[in-house]
C-alpha positions as CSV (number, residue, x, y, z in Angstrom):
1,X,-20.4,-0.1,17.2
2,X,-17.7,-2.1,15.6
3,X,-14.5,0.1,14.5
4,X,-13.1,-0.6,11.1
5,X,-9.4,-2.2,10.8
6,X,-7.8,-0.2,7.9
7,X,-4.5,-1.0,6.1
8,X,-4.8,-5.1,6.1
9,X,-6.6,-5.3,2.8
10,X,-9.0,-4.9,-0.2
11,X,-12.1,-6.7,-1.1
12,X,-11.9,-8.0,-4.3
13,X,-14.2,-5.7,-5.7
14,X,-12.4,-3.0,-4.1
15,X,-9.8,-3.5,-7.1
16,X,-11.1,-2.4,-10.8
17,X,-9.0,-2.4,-14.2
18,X,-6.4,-0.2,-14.7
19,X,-6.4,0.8,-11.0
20,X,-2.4,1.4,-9.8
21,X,-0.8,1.7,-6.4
22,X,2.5,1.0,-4.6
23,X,3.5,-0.6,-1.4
24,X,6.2,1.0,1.1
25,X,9.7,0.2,0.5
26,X,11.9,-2.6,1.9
27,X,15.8,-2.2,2.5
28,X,17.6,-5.5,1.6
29,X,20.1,-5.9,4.4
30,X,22.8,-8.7,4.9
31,X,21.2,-10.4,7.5
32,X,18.2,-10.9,5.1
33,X,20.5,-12.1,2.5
34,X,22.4,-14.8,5.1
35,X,19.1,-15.3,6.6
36,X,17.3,-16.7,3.4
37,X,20.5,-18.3,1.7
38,X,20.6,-20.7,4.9
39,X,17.1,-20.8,5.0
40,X,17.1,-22.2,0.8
41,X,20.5,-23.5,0.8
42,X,20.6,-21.5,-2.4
43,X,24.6,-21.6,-1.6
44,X,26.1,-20.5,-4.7
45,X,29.4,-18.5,-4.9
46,X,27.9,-15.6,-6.4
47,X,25.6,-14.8,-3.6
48,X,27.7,-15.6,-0.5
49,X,31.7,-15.6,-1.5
50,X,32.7,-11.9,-1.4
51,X,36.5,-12.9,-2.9
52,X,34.5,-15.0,-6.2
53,X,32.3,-12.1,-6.7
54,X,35.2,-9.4,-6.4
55,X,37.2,-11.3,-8.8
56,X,34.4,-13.2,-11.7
57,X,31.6,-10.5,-11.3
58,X,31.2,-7.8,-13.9
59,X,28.3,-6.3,-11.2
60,X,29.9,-4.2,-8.2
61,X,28.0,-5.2,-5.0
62,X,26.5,-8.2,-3.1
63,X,24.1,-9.8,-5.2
64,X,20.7,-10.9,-3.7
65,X,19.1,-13.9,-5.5
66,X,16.0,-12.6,-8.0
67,X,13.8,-14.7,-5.9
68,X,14.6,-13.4,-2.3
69,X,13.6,-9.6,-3.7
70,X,10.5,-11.3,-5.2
71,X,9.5,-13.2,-1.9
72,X,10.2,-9.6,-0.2
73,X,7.3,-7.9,-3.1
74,X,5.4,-10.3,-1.9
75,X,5.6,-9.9,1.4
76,X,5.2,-5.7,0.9
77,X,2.0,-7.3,-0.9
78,X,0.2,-8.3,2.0
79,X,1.0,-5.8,4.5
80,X,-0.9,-3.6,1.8
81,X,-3.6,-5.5,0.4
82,X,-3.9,-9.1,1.1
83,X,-3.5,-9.3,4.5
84,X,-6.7,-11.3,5.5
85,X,-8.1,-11.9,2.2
86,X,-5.6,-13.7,-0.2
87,X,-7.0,-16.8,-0.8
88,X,-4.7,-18.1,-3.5
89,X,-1.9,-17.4,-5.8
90,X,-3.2,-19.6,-8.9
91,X,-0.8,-18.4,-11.2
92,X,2.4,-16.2,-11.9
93,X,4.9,-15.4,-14.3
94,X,8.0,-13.7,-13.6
95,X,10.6,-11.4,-15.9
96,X,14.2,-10.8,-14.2
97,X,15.7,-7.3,-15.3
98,X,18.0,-6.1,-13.1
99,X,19.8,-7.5,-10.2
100,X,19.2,-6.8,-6.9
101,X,22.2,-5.9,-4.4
102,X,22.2,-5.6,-0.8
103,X,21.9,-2.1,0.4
104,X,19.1,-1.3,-2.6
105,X,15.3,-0.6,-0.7
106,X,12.3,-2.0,-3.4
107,X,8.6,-1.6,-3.1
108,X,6.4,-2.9,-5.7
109,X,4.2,-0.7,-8.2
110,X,1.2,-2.5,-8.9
111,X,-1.4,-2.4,-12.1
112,X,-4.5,-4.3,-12.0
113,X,-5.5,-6.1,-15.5
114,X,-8.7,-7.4,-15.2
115,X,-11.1,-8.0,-12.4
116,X,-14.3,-11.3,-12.4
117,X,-16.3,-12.4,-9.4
118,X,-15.6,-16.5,-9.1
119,X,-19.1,-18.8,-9.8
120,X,-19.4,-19.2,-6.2
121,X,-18.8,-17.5,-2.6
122,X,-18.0,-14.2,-1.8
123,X,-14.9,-14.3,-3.8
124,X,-12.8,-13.1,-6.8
125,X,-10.3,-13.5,-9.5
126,X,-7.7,-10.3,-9.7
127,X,-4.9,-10.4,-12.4
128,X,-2.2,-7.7,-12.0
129,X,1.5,-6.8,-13.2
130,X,3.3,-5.9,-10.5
131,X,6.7,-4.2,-11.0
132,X,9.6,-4.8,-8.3
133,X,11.3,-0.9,-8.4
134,X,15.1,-0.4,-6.6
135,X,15.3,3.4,-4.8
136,X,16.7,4.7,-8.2
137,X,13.3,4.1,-9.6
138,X,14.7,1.1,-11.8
139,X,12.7,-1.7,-12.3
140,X,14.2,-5.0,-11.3
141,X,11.4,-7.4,-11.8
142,X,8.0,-7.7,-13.4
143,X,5.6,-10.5,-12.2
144,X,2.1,-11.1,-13.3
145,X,-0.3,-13.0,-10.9
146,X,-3.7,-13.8,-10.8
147,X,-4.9,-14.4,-7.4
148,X,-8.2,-15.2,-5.5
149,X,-9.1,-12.6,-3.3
150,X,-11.8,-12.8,-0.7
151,X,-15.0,-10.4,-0.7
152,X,-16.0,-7.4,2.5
153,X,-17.5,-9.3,5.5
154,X,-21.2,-10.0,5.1
């Protein structure tokens, strides 16, 4: 008897229009912040010169680029449901709100648009909005992707 793995992911018929969930949170520490401006070079004053963003920034806090909290929705993403079965992200478009500081914990809320099997393999097309939420309930980003998903295991 083969046990069942649950938790990695969803079929892409698992998902049907208008279906919602949410991933577990995150906490945005330093490290990740250091860690991913070295990683991009994204070295601009605003995200790692404490003194420039004391004395030019209107926002109190350490900012954390809009695409590091969107790489970390992502990630939340597939511990939930992709894990396994993403195939491809074929397309996405992304709406900055709020910023992101270091310190604020996100998960991602997730509403599922449409749904269409693909013309061939055990495969399908999912479109969803996906909303990047701070621990104040605040929404910080929307994305919209459409992904191919693989099907359950013959």
């Amino acid at each position: 008897m083969t046990m069942k793995t649950y938790g990695l992911s969803l079929a892409w018929d698992e998902y049907q229009p208008g279906m919602t969930f949410r991933t577990i949170g995150r906490t945005i520490f330093e490290a990740d912040l250091i860690g991913f401006l070295n990683a991009t070079g994204m070295t601009e004053v605003v995200f790692n010169n404490v003194v420039f963003q004391a004395e030019s920034n209107a926002i109190k806090g350490q900012l954390v680029p809009g695409v590091l909290a969107y790489c970390f929705a992502e990630g939340l993403l597939i511990q939930a449901v992709l894990q396994g079965r993403g195939l491809a992200l074929m397309e996405m478009e992304q709406k900055l709100l709020l910023p992101v500081l270091v310190g604020d914990t996100i998960h991602v809320e997730v509403e599922v648009k449409s749904v269409r099997p693909t013309s061939k393999g055990n495969r399908g097309i999912v479109e969803s909005l996906n909303h990047v939420v701070n621990q104040r309930g605040e929404v910080t980003q929307t994305y919209r992707t459409v992904r191919m998903i693989a099907g359950r295991e013959p």
